[in-house]
SEPA-507737 format. One line per 3 residues: for each residue x, y, z of C-alpha. Coordinates in Angstrom, 3 decimals, decimal comma, m for minus. Example, Ala and Ser with C-alpha at 12.3 -4.5 7.8 and 13.67 -1.06 7.14 Angstrom:
BEGIN
12,300 m4,500 7,800; 13,670 m1,060 7,140 .
***
This chain:
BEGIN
22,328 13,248 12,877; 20,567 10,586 13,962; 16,974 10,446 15,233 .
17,345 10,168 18,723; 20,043 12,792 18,330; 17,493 14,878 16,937 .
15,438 14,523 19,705; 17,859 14,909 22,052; 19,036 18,172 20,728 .
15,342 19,512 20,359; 15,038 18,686 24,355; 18,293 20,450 25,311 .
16,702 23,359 23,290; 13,760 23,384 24,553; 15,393 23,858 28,189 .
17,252 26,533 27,000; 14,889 28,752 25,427; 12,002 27,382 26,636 .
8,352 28,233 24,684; 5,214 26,688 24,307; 3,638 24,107 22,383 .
2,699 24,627 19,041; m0,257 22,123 19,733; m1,563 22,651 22,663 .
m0,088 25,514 24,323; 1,588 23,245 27,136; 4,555 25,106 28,453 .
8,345 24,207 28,369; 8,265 22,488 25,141; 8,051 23,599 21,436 .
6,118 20,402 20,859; 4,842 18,129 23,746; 4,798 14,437 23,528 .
0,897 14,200 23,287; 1,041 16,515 19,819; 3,777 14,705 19,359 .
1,785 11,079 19,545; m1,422 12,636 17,880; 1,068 13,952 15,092 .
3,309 10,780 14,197; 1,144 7,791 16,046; m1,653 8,485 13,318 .
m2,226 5,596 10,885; m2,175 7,054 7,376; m5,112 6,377 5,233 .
m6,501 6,876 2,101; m7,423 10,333 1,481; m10,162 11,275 m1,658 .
m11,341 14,906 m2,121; m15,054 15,165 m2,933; m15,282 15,537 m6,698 .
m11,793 14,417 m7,372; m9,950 16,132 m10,498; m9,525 13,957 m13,097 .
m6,007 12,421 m13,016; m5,566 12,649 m9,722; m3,412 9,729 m7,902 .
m4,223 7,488 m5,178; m3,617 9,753 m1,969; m2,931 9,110 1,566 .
m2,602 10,979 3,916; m0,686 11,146 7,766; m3,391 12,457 9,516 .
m6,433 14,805 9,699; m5,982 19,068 9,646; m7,494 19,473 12,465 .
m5,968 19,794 15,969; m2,002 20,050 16,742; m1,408 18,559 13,512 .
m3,214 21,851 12,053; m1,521 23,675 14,338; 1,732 22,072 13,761 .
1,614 23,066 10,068; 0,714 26,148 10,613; 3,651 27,200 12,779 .
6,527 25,312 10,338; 5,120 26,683 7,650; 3,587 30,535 8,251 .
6,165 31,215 11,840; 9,438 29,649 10,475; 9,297 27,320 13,676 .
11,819 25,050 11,035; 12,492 22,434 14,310; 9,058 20,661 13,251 .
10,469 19,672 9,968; 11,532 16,555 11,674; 8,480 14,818 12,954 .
6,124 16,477 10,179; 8,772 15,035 7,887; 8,633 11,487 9,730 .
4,758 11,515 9,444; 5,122 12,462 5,446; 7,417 9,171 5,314 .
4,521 7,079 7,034; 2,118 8,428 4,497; 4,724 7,396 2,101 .
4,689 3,823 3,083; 1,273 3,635 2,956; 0,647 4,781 m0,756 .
3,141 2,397 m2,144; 2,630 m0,317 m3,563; 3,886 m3,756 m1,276 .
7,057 m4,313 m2,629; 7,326 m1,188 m4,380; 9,551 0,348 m2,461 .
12,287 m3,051 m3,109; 12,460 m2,639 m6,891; 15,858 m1,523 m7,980 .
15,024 1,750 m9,055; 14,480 3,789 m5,699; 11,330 5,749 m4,782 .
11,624 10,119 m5,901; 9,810 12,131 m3,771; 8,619 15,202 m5,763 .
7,304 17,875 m3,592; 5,192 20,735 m4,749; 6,762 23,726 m5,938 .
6,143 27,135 m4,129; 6,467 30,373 m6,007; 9,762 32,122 m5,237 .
8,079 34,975 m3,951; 6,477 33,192 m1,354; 9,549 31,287 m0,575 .
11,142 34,518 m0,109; 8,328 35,977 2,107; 7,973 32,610 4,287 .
12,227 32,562 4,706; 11,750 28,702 3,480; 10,156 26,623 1,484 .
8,834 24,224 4,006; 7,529 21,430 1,387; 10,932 21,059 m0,232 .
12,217 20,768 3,379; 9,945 17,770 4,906; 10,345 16,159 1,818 .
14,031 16,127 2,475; 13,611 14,781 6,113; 10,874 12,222 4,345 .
13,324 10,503 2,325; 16,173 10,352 5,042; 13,768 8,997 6,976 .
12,946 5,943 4,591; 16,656 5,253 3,759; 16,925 5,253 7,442 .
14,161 2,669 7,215; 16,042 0,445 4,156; 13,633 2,301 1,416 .
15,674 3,862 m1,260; 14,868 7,147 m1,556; 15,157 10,701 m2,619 .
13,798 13,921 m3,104; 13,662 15,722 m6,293; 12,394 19,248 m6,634 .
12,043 19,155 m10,909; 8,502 20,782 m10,604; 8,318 24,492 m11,755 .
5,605 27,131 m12,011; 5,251 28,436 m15,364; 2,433 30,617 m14,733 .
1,401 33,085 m12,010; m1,531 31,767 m10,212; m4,115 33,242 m7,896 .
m4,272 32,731 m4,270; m6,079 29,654 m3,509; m7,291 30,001 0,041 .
m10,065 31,571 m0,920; m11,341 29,684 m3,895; m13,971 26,859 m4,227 .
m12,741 23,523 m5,592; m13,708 24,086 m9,182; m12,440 27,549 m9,130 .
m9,191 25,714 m7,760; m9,028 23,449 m10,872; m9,213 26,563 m13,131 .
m6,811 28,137 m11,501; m4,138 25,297 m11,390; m4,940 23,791 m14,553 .
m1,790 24,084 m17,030; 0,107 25,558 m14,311; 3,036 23,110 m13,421 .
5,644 22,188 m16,099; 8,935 19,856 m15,711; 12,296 21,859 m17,775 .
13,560 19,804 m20,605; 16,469 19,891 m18,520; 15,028 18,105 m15,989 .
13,267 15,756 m17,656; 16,218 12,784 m17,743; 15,614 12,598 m14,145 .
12,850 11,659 m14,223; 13,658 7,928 m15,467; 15,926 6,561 m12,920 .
12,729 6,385 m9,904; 9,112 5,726 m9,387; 7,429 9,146 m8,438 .
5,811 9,916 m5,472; 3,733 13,126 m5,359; 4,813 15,024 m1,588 .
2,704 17,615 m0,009; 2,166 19,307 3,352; m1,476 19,795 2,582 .
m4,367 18,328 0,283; m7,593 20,648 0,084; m9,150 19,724 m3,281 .
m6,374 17,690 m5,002; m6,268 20,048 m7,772; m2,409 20,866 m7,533 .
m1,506 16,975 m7,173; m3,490 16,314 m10,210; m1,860 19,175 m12,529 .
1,533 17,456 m11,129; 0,796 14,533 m12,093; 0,173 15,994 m15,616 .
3,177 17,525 m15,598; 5,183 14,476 m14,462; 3,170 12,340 m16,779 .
4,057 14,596 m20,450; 7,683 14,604 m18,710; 8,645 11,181 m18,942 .
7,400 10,217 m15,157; 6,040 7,114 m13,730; 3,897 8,311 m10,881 .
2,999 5,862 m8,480; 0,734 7,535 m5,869; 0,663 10,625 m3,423 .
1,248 11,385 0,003; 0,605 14,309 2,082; 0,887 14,827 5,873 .
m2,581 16,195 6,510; m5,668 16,181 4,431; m8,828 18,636 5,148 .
m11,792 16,603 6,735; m15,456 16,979 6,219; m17,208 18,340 9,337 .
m20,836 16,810 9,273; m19,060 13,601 9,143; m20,338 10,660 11,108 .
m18,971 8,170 13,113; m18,490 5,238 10,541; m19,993 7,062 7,563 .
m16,832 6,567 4,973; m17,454 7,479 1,768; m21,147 7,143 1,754 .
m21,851 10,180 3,764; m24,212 12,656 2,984; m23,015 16,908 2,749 .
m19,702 16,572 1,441; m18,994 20,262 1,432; m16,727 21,424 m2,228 .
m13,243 20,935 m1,478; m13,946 18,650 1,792; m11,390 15,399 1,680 .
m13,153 12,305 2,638; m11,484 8,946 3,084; m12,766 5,263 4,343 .
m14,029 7,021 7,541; m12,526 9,771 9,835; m9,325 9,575 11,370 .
***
């Protein structure tokens, strides 16, 4: 199905069962075209968590967490509203873009797009695992495009882990360090792409850095990452970029504020 397909289908939907928007509450529509614009007319930019773990990539990221695109996350991936796959999925493609290299993406060998794993018990709880699924409507979207592309879920847990929305960014690198692991039998896979690390969400960076690890003893040639949203400082200034004072722990910061 096409794009404007998609669309099309979403607005016949969305006169059938009609609901509000995820973004701003408007009514009639599941997502309006303003949230719509603010989510996928964002320019992607570089994205660096204060005190970066070591080995993490170059990052970009879509947009900002903050507004609909917060909101927009929130409902794909805690409500199961799986219809915003498609433009969070278009805006992880744009991030995409950005973090590779010019020319990159023409090589022969095409681009994988390796998405964070979740644990299977919260795949089971959520219904979905929502990363796996925009990275699968990333990488149709940039063969759409003429990028060769695909995703490739070989990342595996092979630890428990604690629950990180309540821990600090060192306490976040503890907790992640060691944690992701390729299979030997996934391994081979790795040598017929360049990797590019796919999340919904960067915080503190520390589970794109263990990836990387991971990918890295596995064989992997990681280029770069690329998330839809990345968590903002608040005391940030107009203009400030990195040189800003208060960087709170965990806080991503980037060459000024979206």
């Amino acid at each position: 199905m096409t794009s404007t397909s998609l669309r099309l289908f979403d607005a016949a939907l969305d006169l059938l069962v009609p609901v509000p928007c995820v973004g701003c509450g408007a009514p009639h529509t599941q997502l309006c075209a303003a949230c719509r614009t603010e989510l996928e007319g964002a320019r992607p930019r570089a994205a660096r968590p204060h005190a970066a773990p070591p080995g993490l990539p170059e990052l970009y990221a879509a947009t900002s967490y903050e507004g609909a695109p917060r909101q927009i996350l929130l409902a794909h991936k805690e409500r199961g509203a799986l219809r915003l796959a498609h433009p969070l999925g278009r805006a992880l493609a744009d991030a995409v873009r950005a973090a590779v290299p010019v020319g990159a993406a023409a090589r022969d060998a095409p681009l994988l797009l390796v998405p964070m794993p979740s644990a299977a018990a919260t795949v089971r709880a959520r219904g979905h695992d929502p990363t796996r699924r925009l990275t699968l409507v990333a990488a149709r979207t940039l063969r759409a495009a003429g990028v060769p592309a695909r995703a490739l879920s070989v990342l595996r847990q092979r630890r428990g882990t604690a629950d990180q929305s309540e821990l600090g960014a060192a306490e976040r690198l503890r907790n992640l360090s060691g944690a992701l692991t390729v299979p030997a039998g996934r391994r081979a896979q790795l040598g017929r792409g360049r990797i590019v690390l796919v999340d919904d969400l960067v915080t503190t960076g520390a589970t794109l850095a263990d990836a990387a690890r991971a990918l890295a003893e596995a064989g992997g040639d990681v280029l770069a990452a690329a998330v839809v949203a990345a968590t903002v400082r608040r005391d940030a200034r107009p203009g400030a970029g990195l040189a800003g004072a208060g960087v709170g722990p965990g806080a991503v910061v980037g060459p000024g504020r979206w």
